[in-house]
C-alpha positions in Angstrom: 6.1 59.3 2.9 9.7 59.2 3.2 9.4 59.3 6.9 7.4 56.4 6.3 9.2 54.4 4.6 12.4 54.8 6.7 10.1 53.1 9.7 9.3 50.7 7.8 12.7 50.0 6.8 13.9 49.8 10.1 10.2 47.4 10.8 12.0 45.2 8.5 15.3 45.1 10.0 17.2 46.3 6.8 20.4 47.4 7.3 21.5 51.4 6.0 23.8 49.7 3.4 21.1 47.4 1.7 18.5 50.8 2.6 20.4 53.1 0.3 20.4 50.5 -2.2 16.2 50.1 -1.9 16.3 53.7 -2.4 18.9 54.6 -4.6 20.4 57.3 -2.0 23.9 58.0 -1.1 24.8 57.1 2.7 24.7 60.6 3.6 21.3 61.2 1.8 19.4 58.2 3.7 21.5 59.3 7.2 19.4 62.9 6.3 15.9 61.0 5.6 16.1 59.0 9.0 16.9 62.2 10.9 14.1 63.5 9.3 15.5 65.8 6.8 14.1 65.3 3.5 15.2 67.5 0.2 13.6 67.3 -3.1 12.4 64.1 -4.0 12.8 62.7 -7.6 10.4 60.7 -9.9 12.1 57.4 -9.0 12.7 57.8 -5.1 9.3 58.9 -5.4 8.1 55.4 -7.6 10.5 53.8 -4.8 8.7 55.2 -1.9 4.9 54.5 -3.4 6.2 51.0 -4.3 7.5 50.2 -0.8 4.9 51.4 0.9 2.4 49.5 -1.7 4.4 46.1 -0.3 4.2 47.2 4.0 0.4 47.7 2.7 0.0 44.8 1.0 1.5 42.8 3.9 -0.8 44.0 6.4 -3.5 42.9 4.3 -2.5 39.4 4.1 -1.2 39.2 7.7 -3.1 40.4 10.9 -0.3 40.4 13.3 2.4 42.8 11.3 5.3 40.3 12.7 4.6 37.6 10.5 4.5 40.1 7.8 8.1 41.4 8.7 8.9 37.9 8.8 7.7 36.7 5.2 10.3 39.5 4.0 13.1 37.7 6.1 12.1 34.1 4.2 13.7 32.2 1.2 10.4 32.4 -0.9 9.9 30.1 -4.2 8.3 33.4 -5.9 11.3 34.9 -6.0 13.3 32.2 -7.2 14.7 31.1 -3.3 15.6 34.4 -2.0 14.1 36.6 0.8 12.4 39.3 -0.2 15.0 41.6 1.1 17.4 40.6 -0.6 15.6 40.8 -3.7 14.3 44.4 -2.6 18.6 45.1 -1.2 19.5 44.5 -5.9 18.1 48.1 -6.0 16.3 46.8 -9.0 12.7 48.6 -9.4 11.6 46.5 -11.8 11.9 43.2 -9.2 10.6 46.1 -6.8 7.3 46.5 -8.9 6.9 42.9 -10.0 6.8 41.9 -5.9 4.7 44.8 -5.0 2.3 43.5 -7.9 2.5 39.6 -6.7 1.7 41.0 -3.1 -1.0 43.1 -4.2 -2.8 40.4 -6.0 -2.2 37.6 -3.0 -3.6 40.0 -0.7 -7.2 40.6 -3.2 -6.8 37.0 -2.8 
């Protein structure tokens, strides 16, 4: 999953600065993950990595063609009080994590 997430990271255009934040790792730790070594994997980079995968998911639900998906993350959006996505995701806060993975997940149930 980690592997995942780093592509879709990268997807996003998200630079290794606002990436560690996303995922709480140290710049040497996420400079591991995206050459593909992984160590142990705690209970919140794990809730991190379900919760970010739950929003590329969610995104390619709601959006056939993944590029405007990667583009709604790039957006000021009203949900989130004028920001992009990103830069709500970049705080490092999981709660704002899980409330936008929930808003996604509902939009794309429709």
């Amino acid at each position: 999953m980690a592997r995942a997430v780093t592509k879709v990271l990268e997807l996003w255009k998200v630079d290794d600065e606002a990436a560690c934040r996303i995922l709480a790792l140290g710049t040497d730790g996420y400079s591991r993950w995206k050459c593909g070594v992984f160590n142990r994997i705690d209970d919140d980079a794990s809730l991190r990595l379900v919760t970010l995968i739950s929003i590329y998911t969610s995104l390619r639900i709601m959006f056939t063609d993944p590029r405007r998906g990667w583009a709604w993350m790039q957006r000021p959006n009203v949900t989130f009080q004028g920001q992009c996505p990103l830069d709500v995701l970049a705080r490092g806060d999981l709660g704002s994590m899980r409330r936008m993975r929930a808003y996604l997940e509902a939009e794309a149930r429709g």
